[in-house]
N, C-alpha and C positions, 0 to 999 in steps of 0.2 A: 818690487813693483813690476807688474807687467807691461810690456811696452805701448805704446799707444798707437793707434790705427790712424797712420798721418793721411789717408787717402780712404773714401769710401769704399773703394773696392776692393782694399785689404779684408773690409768688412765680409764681402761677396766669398772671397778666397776663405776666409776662416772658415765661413758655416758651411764652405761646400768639403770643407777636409776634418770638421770637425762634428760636425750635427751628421751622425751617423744615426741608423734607425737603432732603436734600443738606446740610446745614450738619455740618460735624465738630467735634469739641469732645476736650478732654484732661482726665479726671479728676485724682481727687487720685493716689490708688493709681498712676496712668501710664498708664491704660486707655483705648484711640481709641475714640473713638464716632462712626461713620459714620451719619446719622440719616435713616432711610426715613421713618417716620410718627412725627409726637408723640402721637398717640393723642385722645381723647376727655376732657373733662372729666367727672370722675365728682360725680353730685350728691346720691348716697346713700353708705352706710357704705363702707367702704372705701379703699383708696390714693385720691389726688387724679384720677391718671389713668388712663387704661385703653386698653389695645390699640398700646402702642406697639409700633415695629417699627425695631429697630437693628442693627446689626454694631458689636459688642462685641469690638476687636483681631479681627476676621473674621470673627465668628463669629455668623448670627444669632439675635436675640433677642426674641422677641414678649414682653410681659408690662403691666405696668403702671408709673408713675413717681410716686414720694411724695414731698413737701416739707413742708419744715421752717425756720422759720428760724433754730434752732441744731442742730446736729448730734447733740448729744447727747436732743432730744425725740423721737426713736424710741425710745427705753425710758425715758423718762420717761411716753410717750404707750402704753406697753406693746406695741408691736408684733411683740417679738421673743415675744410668747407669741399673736399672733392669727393662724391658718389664714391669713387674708384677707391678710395682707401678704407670706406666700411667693410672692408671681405678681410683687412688685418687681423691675424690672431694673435700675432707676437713683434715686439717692438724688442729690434736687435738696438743697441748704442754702444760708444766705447766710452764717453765719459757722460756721466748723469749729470743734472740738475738740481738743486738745492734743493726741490718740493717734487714728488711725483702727479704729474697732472694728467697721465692717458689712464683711459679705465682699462684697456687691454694691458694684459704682463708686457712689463720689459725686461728684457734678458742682458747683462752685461757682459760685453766680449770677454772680460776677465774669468769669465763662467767660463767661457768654451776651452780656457786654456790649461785650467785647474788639472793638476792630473788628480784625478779621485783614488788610484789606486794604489797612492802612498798614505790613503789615508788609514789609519788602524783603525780595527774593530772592537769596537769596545759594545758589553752588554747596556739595553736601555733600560735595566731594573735594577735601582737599588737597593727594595725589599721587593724580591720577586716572591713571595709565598704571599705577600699581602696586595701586589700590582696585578690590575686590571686592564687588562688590553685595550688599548681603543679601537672604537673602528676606522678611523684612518689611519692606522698604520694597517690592519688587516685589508682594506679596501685596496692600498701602497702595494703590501706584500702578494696579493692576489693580479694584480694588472701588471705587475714587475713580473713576474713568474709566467704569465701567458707570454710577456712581450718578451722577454730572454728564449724562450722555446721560440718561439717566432722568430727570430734575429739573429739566433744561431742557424737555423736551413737558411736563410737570405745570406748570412758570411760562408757556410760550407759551397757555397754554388762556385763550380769552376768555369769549364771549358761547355755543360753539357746546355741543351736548350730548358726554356724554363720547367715547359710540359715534363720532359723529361727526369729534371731535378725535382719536379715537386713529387712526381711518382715514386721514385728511390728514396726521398725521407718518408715517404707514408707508409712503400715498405720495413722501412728503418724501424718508424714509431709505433706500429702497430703489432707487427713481431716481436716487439718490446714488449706493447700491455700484453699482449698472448701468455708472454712467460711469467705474467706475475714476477712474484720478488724473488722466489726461489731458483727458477729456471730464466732468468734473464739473458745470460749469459751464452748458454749454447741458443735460445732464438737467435741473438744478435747475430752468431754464426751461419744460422740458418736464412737470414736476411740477408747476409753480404753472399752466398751462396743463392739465393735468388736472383740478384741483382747482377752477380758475374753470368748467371744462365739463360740473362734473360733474352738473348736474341732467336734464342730455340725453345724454351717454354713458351711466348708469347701467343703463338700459335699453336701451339699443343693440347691435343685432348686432354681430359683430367688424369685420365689415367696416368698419362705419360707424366704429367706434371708433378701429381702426388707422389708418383713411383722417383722422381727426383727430391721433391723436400725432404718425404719421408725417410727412404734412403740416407738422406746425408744427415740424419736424426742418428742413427745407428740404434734403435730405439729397438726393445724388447715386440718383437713381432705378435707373439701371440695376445698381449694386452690392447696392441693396434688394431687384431685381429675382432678380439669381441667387441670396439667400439665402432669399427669401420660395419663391421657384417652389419649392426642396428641401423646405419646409417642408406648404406651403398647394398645391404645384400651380401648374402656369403660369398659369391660368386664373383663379383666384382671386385670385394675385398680381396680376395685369396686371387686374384690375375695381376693386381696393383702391388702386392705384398711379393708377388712372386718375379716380380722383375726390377726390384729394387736397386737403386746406383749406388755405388759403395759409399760409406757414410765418413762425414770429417773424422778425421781423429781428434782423439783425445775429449770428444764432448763427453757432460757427465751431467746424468739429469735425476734432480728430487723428484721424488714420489712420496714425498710426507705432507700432500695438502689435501683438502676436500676433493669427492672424487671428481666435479665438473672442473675442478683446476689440476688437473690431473696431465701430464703428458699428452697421454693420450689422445684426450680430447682436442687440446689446444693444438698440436702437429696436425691433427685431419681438418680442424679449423682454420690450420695458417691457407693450406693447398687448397681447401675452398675459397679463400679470401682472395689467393693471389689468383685463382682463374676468373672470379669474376674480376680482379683488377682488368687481365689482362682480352680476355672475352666478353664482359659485359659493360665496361664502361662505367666499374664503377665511381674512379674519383670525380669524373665530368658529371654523373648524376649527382654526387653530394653536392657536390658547388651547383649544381642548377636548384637544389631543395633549397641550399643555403640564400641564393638570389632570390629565390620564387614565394618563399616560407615566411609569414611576420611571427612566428613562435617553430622553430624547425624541426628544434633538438627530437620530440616523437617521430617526425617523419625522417631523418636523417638515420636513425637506428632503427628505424623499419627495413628501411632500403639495404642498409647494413644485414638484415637478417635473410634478405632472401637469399642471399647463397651462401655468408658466413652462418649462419644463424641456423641453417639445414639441418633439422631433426632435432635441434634441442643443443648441440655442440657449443653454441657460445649466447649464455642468457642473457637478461636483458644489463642488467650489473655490468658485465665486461664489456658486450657493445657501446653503453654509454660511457664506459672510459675510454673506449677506444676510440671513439668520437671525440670526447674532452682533451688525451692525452696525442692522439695521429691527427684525426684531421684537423683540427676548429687550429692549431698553432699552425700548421702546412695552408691553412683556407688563409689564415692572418698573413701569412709571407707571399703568398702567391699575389693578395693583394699590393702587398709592398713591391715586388717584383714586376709585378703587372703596372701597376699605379693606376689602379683599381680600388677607387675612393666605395665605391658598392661593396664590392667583397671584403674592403675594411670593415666596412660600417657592419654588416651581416656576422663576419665571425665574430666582432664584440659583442654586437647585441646579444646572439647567441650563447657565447662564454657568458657577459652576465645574468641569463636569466636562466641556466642551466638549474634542472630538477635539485633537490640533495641526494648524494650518494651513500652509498651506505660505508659506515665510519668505518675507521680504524684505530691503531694504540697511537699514533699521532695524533690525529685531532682530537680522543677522549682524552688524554694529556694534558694540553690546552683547553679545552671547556675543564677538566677538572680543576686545573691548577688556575687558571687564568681569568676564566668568565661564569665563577660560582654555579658552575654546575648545566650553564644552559647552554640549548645545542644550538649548532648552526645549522640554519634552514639556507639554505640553495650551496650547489657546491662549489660558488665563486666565495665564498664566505672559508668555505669548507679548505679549497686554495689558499688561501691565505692565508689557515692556520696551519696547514701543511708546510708553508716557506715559514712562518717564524718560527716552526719547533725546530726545521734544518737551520734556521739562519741565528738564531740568540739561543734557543735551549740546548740544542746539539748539534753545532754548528757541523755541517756536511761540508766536508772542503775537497769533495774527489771532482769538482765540476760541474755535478747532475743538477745540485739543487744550490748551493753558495755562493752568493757572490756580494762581494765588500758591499759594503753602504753606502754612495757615493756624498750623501748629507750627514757624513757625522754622527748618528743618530739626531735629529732634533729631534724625534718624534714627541709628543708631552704622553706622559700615561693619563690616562682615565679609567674612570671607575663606570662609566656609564656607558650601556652596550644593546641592551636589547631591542631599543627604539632602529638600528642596524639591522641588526640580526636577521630581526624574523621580517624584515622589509624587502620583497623582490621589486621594488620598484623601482626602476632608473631611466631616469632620459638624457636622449644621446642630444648634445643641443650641434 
């Protein structure tokens, strides 16, 4: 049995060491709480906290969080007659009451205590050829998966400024989607090489810049050659190519994919990306689209295209990941960082109402095997079948995409999907 909270402020001390952003929690009532921000400690009248930021079963929730340590002292403490305690969105207690009587979740301190990750994993299909996915566990899987990419740059941040840190993951994530699945590996190279050079590229002509990525690409020149000359010119190409920095060792890169996923392309794509990071402002333009925009995701991969997008080098297909996969989880953390309840609310909306992308053997896997055949329309849907085929079908345990269950599975299966599916509709209450 877990100890009991003889003082309310023990109550204060737990949620401020345990309600970490990313952490999930089960109410009494059954209610998921995906946790963006624990808020503030309030040191005048009112709820204990302020300014939290949750997804409430999906849905999100700014407001405040009040504790108690018996359930029944919100109306003992008169709350249900004080203005000031309608902004509640989660009723913390350490021992309940016989009846649940608030309409808002209560969350039990024994919750906060739980360690989730001695829990084992076990599959939630006992005839998986004949089990139907539901859509709240893909809804689950889909908003878990933004918010762990989001909550890992908020824990990576050390010593640098926030500005700072959000720029070096979006170089991180975006040099990432660049190399596709094949070539992931040396971008990633090629990113921490940007980010160590970046006191002297930031200012740097293209040329100078490019002649540093590409360089430390070590990359077949004259295939550089024929895609840079279409781009930049023969001339320009062959002055950038001819003053190249010597390249990391040991990178090794495929060339067995389509030709716009080609090396090639994607290296003259990074060095345009990073010049206008670093010359045109780009990540303050996407967060100003993001604030500015009530449907974005078109104009955010526009903005994206005018200097990565240069001649045709990165289509519309990889822009929009690059957007789904770099920014929209950096725009989600900078909120958390910032405590910037707007640029919360904007990259969710955003993530949920994203376009659908164009599939892969992941998700045809899951509609085939899972949801008779039918596709996911939007690729927040899409997300989500991407984290259950890493997380129950082939569980992925390198880091990227697994992680425990912290409920056990409750999930129930169901058979019934479509009325989900093909619905872009959500409101953030």
């Amino acid at each position: 049995m877990p100890e009991r909270c003889t003082k309310e402020s023990l109550l204060y001390l737990l949620w401020t060491q345990r309600a970490a952003p990313g952490t999930e929690f089960r109410c009494r009532g059954g209610e998921r709480i995906h946790l963006l921000s624990p808020g503030h400690r309030n040191n005048g009248p009112g709820p204990d906290f302020l300014d939290a930021v949750m997804l409430v079963n999906g849905l999100l929730k700014t407001g405040a969080v009040e504790m108690h340590r018996h359930e029944n002292d919100w109306f003992l403490h008169g709350h249900q007659h004080d203005p000031a305690y309608q902004q509640v969105i989660l009723h913390l207690v350490d021992q309940p009451s016989a009846t649940q009587r608030l309409a808002i979740p209560t969350l039990y301190a024994a919750e906060l205590t739980r360690d989730s990750e001695t829990k084992a994993q076990q599959s939630v299909f006992t005839d998986a050829a004949a089990a139907a996915v539901s859509a709240d566990l893909l809804r689950d899987l889909s908003w878990g998966r933004f918010l762990r990419r989001a909550t890992e740059i908020v824990r990576a941040r050390q010593d640098a400024p926030v500005g700072t840190h959000l720029r070096h993951q979006f170089i991180h994530r975006a040099f990432d989607a660049l190399g596709f699945s094949r070539n992931r590996p040396p971008m990633r190279r090629l990113a921490e090489l940007a980010i160590s050079q970046e006191s002297t590229l930031c200012a740097a002509p293209f040329e100078q810049l490019a002649a540093a990525m590409i360089g430390g690409a070590g990359y077949a020149t004259e295939r550089l050659q024929r895609v840079g000359a279409g781009v930049f010119g023969q001339g320009r190409t062959r002055t950038i190519l001819a003053s190249l920095q010597p390249p990391i060792p040991g990178l090794q890169w495929d060339t067995r994919s389509r030709p716009h996923n080609l090396p090639e392309y994607r290296l003259w794509s990074a060095a345009l990306l990073l010049f206008d990071l670093h010359q045109h402002q780009l990540l303050p333009d996407l967060f100003q689209i993001l604030l500015n925009n009530p449907t974005p995701f078109q104009a955010l991969v526009a903005r994206l295209h005018q200097w990565a997008g240069l001649g045709g080098l990165l289509g519309d297909d990889r822009a929009g990941e690059m957007i789904l996969h770099a920014f929209l989880p950096v725009a989600l953390a900078g909120g958390l960082l910032a405590q910037r309840n707007d640029i919360l609310r904007g990259a969710c909306i955003c993530y949920r109402t994203l376009p659908t992308f164009a599939t892969n053997r992941l998700i045809r896997a899951v509609e085939e095997r899972y949801l008779r055949r039918e596709r996911l329309s939007g690729a927040f849907w899409q997300q989500g079948a991407i984290e259950f085929y890493q997380r129950y079908i082939q569980p992925d345990r390198s880091g990227l995409s697994f992680i425990a269950d912290p409920f056990g599975n409750p999930y129930t299966i169901q058979r019934r999907f479509s009325n989900y599916a093909n619905s872009h509709v959500y409101q953030l209450s």
